[in-house]
BADO-194779 format. One record per residue (C-alpha): residue in one letter; x, y, z. Coordinates in steps of 0.001 Angstrom, whole numbers, padded with zeros to 6 digits, always signed. Each point is the difference from the previous one (the first is absolute). Layout:
BEGIN
aXYZ/...
***
This chain:
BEGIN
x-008180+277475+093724/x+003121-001685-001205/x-000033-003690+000490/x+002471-002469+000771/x+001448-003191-000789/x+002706-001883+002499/x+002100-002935-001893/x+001714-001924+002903/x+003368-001703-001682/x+003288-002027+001352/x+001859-001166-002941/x+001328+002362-003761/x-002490-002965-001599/x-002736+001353+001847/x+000722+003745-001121/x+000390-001035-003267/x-003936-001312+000241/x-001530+002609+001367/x+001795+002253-002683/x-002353-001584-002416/x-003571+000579+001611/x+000691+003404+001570/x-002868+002160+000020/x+000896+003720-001057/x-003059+001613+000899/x+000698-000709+003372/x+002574+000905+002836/x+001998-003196-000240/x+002590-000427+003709/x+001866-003341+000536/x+000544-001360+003372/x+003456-002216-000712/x+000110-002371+002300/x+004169-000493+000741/x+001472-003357+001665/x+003289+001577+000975/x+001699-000721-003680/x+001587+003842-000551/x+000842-000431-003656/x-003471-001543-000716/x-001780+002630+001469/x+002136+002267-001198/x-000452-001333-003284/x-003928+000567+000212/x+000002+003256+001117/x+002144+001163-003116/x-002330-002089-001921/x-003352+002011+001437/x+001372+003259-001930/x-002055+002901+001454/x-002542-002392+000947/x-001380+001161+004073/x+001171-003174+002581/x+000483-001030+003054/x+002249-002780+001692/x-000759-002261+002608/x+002641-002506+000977/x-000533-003637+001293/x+002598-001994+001935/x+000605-003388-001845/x-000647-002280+003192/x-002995+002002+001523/x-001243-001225+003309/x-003780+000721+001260/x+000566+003438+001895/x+001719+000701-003599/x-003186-001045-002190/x-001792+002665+002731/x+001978+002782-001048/x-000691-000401-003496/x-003424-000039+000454/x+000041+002614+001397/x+001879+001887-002343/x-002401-001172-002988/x-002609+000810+001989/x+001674+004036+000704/x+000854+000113-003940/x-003257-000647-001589/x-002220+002269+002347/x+002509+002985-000130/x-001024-000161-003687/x-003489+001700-001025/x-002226-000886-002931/x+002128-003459-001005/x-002072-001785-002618/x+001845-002640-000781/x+002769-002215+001605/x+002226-002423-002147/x+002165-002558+001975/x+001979-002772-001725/x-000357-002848+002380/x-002897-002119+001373/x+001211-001244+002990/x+002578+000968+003297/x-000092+003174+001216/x-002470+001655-003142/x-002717-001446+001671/x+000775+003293+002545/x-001476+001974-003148/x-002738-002047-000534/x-001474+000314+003667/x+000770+003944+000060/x-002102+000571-003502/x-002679-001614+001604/x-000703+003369+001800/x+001691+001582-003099/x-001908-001630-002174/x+002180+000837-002619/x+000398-002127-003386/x+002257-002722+000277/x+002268-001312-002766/x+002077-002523-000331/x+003042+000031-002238/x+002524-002304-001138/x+003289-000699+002299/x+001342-002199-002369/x-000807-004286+000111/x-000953-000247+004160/x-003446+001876-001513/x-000677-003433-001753/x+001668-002044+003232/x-003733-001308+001030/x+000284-001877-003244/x+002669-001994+000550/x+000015-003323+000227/x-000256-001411+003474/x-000073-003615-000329/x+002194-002385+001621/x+001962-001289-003189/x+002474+003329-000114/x+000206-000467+003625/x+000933-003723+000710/x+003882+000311-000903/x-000386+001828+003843/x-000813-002551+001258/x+002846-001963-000531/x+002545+003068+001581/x+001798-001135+002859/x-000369+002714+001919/x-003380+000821+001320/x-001299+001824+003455/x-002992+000790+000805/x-000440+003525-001785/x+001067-002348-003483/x-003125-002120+000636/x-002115+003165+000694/x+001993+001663-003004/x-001153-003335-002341/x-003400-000168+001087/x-000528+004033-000494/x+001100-000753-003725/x-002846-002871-000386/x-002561+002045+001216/x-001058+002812-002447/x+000701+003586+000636/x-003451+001196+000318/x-000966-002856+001951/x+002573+000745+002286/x-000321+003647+000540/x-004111-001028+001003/x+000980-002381+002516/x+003024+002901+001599/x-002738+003086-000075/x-002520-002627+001952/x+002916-000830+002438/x+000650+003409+000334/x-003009+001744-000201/x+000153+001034+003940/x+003443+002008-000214/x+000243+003477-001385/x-000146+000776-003374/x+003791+000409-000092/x+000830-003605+000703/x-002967-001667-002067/x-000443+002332-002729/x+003193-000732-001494/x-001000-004030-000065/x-003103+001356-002367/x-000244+000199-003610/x-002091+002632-002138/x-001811-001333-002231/x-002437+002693-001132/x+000986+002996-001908/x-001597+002693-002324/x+002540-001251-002643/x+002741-002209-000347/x+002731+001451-002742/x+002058-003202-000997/x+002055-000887-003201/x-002050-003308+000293/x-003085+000761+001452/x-001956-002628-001730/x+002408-002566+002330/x-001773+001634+002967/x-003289-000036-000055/x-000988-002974+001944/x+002489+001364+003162/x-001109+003933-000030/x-003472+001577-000053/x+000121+003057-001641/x-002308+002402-001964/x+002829+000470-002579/x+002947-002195-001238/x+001706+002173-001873/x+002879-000859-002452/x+003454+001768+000670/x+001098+000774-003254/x+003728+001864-000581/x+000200+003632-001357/x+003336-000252-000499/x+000264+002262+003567/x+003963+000005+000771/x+000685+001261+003411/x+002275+002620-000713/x+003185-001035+001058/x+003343+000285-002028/x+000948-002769-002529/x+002824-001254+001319/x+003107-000569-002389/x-000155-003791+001023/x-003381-000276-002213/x+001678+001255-003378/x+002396-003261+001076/x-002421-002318-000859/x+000220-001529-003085/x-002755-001018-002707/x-002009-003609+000848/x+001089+000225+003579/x-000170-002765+002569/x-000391+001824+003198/x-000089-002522+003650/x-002291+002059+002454/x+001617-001424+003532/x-001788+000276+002990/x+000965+000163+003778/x-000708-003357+001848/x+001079-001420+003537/x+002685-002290-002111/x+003744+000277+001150/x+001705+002023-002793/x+002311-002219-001476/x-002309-003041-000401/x-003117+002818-001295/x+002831+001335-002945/x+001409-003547-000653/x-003283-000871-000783/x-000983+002556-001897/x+002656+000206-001896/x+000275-003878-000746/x-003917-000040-001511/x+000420+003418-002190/x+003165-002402-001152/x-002442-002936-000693/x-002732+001799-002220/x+001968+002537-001614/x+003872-001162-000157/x+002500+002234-002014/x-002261+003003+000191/x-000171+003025+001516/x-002150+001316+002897/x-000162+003111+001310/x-001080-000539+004105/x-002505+002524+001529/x+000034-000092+004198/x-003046+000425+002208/x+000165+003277+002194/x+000711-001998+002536/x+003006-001458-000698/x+002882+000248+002142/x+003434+001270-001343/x+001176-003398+001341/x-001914-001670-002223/x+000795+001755-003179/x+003576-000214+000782/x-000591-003765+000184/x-001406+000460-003602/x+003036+001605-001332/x+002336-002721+001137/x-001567-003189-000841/x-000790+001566-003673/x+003965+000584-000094/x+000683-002963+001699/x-002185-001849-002739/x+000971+002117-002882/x-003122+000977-000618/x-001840+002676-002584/x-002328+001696+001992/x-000507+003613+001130/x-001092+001408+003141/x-002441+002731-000177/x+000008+002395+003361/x-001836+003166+000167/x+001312+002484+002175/x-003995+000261+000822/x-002259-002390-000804/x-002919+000264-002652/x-002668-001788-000883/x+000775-003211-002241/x-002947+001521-002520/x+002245+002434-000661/x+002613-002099-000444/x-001824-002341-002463/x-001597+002744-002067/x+003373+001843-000463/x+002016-002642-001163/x+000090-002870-002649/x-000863-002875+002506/x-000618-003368-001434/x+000277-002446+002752/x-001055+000663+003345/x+001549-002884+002791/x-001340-000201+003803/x-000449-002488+002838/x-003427+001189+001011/x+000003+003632-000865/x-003098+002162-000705/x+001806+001420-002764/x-000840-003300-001762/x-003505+000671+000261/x-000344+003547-001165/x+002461-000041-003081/x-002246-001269-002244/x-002365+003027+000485/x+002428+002223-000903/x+001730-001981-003008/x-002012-002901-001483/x+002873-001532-001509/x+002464-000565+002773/x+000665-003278+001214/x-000166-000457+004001/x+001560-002551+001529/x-000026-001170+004026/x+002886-002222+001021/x-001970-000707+003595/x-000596-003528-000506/x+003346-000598-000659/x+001074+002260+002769/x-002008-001663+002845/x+001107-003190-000873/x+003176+000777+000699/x-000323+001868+003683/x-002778-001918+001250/x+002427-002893+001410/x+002733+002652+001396/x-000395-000614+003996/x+001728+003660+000646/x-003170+001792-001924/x-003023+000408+002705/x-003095-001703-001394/x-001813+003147+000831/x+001746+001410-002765/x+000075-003164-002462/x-003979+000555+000393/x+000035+003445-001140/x+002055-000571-003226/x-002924-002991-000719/x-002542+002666+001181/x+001456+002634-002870/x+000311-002667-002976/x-003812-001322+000568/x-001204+003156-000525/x+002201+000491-003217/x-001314-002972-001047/x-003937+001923+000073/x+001069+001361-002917/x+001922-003074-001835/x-001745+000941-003054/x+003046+003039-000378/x+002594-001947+001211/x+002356-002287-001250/x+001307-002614+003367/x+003183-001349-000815/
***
């Protein structure tokens, strides 16, 4: 009887996880789970290799009869399977919960792997002293107040009080309010971080083979010179201009006169990098774009090239380098960043709160990182 394992994945970080703990004794499929982005997706599949998969896509703004259908089709994938032993999912909370409730008559073993920082999100700090400066917006409605007080009140909290609200409805609608908190192990780069938030029988350390996805080195990596500085940007809700003047005007501060070689999220638009390229001509300055015809994981980026710098706003990449190169310094402009958008009246607050949201979770872990 040949057994199987399913690894459920969104995101090239993701991949580049499960990469690490695959079992090879087993029949190993992946059910990639695609939010409409083509290249992306595209991206992972070239990534899997001859690795079995499946894709089901989810519509960014999903309404209720929406969540239904993707129950459903969790519910069709996992029993057209026989003889799964072991399911590995990479998120704790939203839809995933689906998974949970359908390996309850599976009663498969259920792992949970890294995504990246929102695995440590419960441990962020909730109090009300990073949240005051909202209070003092000018703009507030109603959903701002409910926005605020969601922030005060702890995530796990929270999701209790939801599931209890909700515990009449189908499973579609209050499942995804849930949060798993038991697994048969939990495969982290920090577990010892969550122990107190995630009952498990193992917390198992993720530690790097030096597994490359197999992709082509592109000739933009042999560009990079020796004791980089390399600025990981990342894709926020921030008009264009201000986001790059910004950016630009803090690398400026810490490192002036030196070069910096700019890496883009997968989800940057060609608007935006075009908004790159000007002001750094505009302003005469040193620095490099790097664009990948597809993207790869940043591992493979660090570990391939002489890196000695690595620059972010609130970037998970700040986190992990350290595992993979003790020496490298990591530094998070966020601070510095937020100060500067949090008074701009044309930036929603919804979206002010989830740049706060991303730096107090960096800051979980502000034994790696430098704030500047």
């Amino acid at each position: 009887m040949i057994k199987s394992n399913i690894f459920v994945i969104s995101t090239l970080g993701q991949l580049s996880q499960i990469k690490k703990i695959l079992n090879k004794d087993n029949t190993n499929h992946v059910l990639v789970i695609s939010y409409g982005n083509k290249n992306l997706t595209n991206s992972i599949i070239a990534g899997l290799g001859d690795l079995a998969h499946t894709i089901i896509t989810i519509s960014n703004e999903m309404k209720n009869e929406d969540y239904k259908i993707l129950f459903d089709n969790y519910k069709t994938f996992f029993e057209d399977f026989n003889y799964i032993t072991d399911i590995y999912i990479c998120s704790f909370e939203g839809h995933y919960n689906y998974i949970n409730i359908i390996n309850k008559k599976l009663k498969c073993n259920l792992h949970l792997v890294e995504e990246g920082s929102g695995t440590y999100s419960l441990l962020k700090d909730s109090s009300i002293k990073n949240n005051l400066i909202f209070l003092k917006a000018k703009k507030k409605g109603i959903k701002d107040w409910v926005r605020l007080i969601n922030i005060l009140i702890p995530k796990k909290k929270k999701s209790k009080i939801l599931y209890k609200l909700l515990f009449f409805t189908p499973p579609y609608i209050r499942e995804r309010f849930n949060i798993i908190n038991e697994y048969n192990s939990v495969n982290l780069t920090f577990p010892y971080k969550v122990k107190e938030i995630f009952h498990a029988e193992k917390y198992n350390e993720i530690v790097d083979n030096n597994i490359f996805i197999n992709y082509d080195e592109p000739l933009v990596m042999k560009e990079i010179e020796e004791n980089a500085i390399i600025f990981v940007n990342q894709s926020f809700n921030i008009p264009d201009e201000l986001h790059v003047s910004i950016v630009l005007e803090e690398l400026d501060r810490v490192f002036h006169g030196k070069k910096i070689y700019i890496k883009f999220h997968p989800k940057d638009s060609d608007v935006l990098k075009s908004e790159f390229r000007k002001q750094i001509n505009f302003n005469k300055l040193e620095y490099s774009l790097l664009e990948f015809e597809n993207e790869i994981p940043f591992e493979d980026i660090l570990l391939k090239s002489d890196i000695n710098t690595l620059v972010g706003i609130s970037s998970t990449a700040l986190i992990y380098s350290k595992k993979y190169r003790t020496n490298i310094k990591c530094i998070s402009l966020g601070e510095k960043y937020f100060s500067k958008i949090i008074n701009v009246d044309d930036i929603a607050l919804k979206d002010k709160y989830f740049i706060r949201y991303t730096i107090d979770v960096l800051r979980v872990f502000k034994e790696l990182i430098d704030f500047k």
